[in-house]
ChimeraX commands (.cxc) that place a marker at each C-alpha (Angstrom):
marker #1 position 2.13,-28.16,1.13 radius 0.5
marker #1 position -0.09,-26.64,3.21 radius 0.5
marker #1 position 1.18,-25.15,6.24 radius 0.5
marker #1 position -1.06,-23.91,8.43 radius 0.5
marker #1 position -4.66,-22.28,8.30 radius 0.5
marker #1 position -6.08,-18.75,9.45 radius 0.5
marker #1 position -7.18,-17.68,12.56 radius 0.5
marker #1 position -11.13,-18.38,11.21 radius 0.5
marker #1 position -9.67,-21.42,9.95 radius 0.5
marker #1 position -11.21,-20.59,6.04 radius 0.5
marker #1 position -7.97,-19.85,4.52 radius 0.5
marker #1 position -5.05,-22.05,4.52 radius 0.5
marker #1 position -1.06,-21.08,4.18 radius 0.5
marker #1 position 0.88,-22.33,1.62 radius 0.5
marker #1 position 1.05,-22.61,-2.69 radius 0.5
marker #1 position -2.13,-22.27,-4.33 radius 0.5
marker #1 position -0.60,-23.66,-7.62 radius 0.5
marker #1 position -2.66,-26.07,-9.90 radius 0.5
marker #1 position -2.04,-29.50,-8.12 radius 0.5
marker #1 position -0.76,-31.19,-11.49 radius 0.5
marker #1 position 2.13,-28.42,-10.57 radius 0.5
marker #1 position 2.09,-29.15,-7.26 radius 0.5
marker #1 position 3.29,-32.77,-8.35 radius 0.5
marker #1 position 6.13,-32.36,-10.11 radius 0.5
marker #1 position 9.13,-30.37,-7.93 radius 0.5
marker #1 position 10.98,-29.01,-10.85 radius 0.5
marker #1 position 7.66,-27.59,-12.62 radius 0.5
marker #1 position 6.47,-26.39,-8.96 radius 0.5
marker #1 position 9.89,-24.84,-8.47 radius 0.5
marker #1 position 9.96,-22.94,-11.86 radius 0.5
marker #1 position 6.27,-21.79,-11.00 radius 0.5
marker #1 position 7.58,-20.31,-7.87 radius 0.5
marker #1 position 10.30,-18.48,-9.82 radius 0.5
marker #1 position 7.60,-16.98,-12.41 radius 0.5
marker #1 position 5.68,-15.68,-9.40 radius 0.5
marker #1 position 8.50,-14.34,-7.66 radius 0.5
marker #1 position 9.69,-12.75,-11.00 radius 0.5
marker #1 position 6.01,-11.60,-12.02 radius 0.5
marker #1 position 5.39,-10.64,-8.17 radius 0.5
marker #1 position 9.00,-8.24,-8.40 radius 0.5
marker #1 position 8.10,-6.57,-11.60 radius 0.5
marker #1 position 4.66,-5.50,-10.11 radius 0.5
marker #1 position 6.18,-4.19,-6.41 radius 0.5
marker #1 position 8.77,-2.41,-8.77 radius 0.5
marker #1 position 6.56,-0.53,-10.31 radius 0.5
marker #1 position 5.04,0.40,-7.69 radius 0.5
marker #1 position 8.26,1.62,-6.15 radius 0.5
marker #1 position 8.63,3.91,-9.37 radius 0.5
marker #1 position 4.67,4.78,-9.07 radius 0.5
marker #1 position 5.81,6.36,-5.37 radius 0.5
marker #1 position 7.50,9.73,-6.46 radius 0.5
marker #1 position 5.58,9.66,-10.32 radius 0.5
marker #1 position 1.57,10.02,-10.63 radius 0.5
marker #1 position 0.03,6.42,-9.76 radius 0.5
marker #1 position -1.30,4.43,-7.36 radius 0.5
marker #1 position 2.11,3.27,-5.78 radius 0.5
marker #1 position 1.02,1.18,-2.87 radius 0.5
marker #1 position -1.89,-0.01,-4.12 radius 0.5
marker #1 position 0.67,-1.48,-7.32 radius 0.5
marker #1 position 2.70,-2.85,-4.40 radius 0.5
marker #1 position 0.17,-4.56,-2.34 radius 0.5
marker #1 position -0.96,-5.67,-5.58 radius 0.5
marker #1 position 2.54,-7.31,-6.27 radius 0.5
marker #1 position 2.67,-8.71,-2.86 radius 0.5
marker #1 position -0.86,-10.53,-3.81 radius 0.5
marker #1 position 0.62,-12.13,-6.14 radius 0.5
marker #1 position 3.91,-13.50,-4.56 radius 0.5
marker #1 position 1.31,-14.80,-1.91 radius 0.5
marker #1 position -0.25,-17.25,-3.92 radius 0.5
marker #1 position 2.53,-19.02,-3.70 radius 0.5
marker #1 position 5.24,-17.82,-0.53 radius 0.5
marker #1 position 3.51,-18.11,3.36 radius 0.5
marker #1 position 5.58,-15.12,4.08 radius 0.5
marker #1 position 4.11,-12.88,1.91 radius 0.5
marker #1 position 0.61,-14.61,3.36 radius 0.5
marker #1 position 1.52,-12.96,6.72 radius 0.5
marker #1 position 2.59,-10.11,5.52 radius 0.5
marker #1 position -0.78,-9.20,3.96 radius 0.5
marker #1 position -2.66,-10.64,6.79 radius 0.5
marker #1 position -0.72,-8.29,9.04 radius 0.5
marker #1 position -1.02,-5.77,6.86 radius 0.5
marker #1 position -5.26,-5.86,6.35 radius 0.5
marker #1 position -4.90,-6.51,10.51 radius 0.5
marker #1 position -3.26,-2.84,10.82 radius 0.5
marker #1 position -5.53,-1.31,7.77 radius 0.5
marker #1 position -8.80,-2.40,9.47 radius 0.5
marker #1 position -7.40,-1.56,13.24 radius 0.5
marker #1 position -6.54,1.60,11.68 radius 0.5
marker #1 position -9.96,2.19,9.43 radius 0.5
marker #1 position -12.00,1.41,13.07 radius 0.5
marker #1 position -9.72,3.81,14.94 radius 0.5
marker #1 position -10.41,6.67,12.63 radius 0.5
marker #1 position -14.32,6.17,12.94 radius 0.5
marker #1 position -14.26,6.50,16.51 radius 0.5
marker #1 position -15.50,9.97,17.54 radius 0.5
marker #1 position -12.50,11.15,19.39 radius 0.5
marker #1 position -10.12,10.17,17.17 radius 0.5
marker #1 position -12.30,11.88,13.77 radius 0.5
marker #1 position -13.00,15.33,16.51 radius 0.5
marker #1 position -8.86,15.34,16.85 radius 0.5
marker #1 position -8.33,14.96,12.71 radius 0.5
marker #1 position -10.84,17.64,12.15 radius 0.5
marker #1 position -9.50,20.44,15.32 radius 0.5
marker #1 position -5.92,19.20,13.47 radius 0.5
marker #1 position -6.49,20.18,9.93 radius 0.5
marker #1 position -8.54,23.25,10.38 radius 0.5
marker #1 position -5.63,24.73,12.62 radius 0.5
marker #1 position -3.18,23.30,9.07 radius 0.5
marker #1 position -5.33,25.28,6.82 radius 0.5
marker #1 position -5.77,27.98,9.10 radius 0.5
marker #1 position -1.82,28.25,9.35 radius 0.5
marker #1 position -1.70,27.91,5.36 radius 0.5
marker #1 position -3.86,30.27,4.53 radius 0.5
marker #1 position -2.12,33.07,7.32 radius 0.5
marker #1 position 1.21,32.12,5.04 radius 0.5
marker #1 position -0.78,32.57,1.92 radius 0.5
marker #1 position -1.92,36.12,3.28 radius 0.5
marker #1 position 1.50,36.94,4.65 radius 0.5
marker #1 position 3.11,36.20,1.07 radius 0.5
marker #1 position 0.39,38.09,-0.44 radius 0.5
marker #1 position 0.39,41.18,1.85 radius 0.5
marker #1 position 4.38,41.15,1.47 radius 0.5
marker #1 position 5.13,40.45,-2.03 radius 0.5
marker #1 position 2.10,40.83,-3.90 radius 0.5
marker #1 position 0.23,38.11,-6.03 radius 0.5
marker #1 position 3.40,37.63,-8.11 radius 0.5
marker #1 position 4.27,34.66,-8.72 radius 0.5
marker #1 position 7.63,32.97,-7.32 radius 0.5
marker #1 position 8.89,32.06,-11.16 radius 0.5
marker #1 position 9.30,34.31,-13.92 radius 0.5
marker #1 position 6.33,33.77,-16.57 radius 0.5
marker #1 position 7.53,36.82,-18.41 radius 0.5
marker #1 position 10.66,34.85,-20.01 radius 0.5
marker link #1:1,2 radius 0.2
marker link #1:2,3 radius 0.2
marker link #1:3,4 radius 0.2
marker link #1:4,5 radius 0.2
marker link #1:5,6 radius 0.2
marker link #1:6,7 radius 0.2
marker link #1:7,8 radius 0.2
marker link #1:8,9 radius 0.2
marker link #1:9,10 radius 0.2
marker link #1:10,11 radius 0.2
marker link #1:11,12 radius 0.2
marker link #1:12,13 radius 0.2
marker link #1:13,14 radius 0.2
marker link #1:14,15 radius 0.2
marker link #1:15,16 radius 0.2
marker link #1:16,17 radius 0.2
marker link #1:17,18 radius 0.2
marker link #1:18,19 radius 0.2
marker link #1:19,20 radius 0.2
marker link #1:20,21 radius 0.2
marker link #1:21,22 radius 0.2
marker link #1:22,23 radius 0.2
marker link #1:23,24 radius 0.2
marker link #1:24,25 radius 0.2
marker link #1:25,26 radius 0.2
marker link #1:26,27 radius 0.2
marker link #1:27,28 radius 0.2
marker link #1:28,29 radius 0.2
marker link #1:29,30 radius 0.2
marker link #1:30,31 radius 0.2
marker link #1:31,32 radius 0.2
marker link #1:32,33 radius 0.2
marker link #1:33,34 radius 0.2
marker link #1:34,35 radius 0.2
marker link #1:35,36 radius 0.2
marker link #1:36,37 radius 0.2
marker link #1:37,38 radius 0.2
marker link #1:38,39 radius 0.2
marker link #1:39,40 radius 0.2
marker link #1:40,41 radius 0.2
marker link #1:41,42 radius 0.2
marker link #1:42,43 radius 0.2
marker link #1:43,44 radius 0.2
marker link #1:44,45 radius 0.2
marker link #1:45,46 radius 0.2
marker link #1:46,47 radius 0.2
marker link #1:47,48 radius 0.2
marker link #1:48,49 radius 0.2
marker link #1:49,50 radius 0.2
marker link #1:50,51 radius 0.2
marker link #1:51,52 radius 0.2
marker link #1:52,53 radius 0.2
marker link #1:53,54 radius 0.2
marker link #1:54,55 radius 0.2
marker link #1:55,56 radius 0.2
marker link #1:56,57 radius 0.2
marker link #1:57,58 radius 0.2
marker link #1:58,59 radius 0.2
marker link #1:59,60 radius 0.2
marker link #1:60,61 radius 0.2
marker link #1:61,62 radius 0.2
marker link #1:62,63 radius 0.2
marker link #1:63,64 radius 0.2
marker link #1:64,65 radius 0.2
marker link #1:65,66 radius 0.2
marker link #1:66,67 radius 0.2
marker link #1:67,68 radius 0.2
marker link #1:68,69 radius 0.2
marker link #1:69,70 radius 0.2
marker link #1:70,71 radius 0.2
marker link #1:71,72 radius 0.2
marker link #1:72,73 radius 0.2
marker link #1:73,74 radius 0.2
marker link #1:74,75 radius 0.2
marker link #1:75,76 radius 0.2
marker link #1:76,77 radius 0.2
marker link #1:77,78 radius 0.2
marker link #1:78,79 radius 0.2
marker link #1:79,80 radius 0.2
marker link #1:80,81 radius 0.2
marker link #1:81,82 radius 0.2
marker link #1:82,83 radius 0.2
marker link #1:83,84 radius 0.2
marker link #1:84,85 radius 0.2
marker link #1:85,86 radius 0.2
marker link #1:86,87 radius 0.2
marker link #1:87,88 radius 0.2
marker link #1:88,89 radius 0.2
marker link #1:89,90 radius 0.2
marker link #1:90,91 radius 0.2
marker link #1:91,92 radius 0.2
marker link #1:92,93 radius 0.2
marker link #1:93,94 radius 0.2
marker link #1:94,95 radius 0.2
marker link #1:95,96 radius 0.2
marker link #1:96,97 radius 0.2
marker link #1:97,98 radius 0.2
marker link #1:98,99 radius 0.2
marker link #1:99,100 radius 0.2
marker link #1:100,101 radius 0.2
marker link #1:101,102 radius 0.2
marker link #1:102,103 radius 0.2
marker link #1:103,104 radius 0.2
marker link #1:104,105 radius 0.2
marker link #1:105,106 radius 0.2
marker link #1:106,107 radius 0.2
marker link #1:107,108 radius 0.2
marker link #1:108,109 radius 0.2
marker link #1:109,110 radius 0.2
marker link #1:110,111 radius 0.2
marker link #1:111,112 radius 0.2
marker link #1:112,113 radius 0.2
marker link #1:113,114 radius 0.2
marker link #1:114,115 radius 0.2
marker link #1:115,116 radius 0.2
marker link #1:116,117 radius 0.2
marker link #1:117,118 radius 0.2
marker link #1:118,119 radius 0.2
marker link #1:119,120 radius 0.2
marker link #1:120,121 radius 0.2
marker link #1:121,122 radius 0.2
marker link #1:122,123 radius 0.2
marker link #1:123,124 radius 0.2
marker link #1:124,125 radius 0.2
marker link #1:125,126 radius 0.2
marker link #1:126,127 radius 0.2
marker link #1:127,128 radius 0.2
marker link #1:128,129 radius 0.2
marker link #1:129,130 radius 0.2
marker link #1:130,131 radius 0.2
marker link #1:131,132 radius 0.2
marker link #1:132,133 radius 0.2
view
């Protein structure tokens, strides 16, 4: 069921499922359901993990592991997806790009810390709830 192979030609698309699964089409097709199923509970809690304390797309791209070891589409997805990451990862080392992201946050926390001294110099260090109560 293999449909294709990687552009180094190591890893091939397709089902990695056990090949006495492979042979039968109603066990393979009940496999694919229990990864889909297993691969939706993961990316949904990952979802949840997004606004709440966790690692939310880490939980997803963990999820989307798992539905591709069975669906080519989620294949490409994560081989497009470490394509950008590493594109990404390389464009931050260069020295340009780092000089911009440093110039960039020192003006942010020079800009937060002139609103922390405005707020300070206006009001005080009160702080914006009542503790007292």
């Amino acid at each position: 069921m293999d449909t294709g192979s990687d552009e180094q030609g190591d890893v091939a698309l397709g089902s990695r499922a056990p090949k006495f699964i492979k042979a039968s089409r109603p066990l393979h097709l009940s496999w694919q359901v229990g990864v889909f199923v297993v691969g939706l509970a993961v990316v949904a809690a990952g979802v949840v993990m997004l606004p709440l304390p966790g690692p939310g797309w880490l939980v997803i791209f963990g999820g989307m592991a798992i539905w591709a070891t069975e669906f080519v589409w989620a294949q490409l997805v994560l081989r497009w997806t470490k394509r950008k990451v590493t594109e990404a990862a390389q464009k931050a080392l260069d020295p340009e790009v780092r000089r911009r992201n440093i110039i960039l946050t020192t003006v942010g926390l020079v800009i937060v810390a002139v609103l922390a001294g405005i707020y300070v110099w206006k009001f005080g260090f009160v702080m914006p709830w009542k503790i007292n109560e």
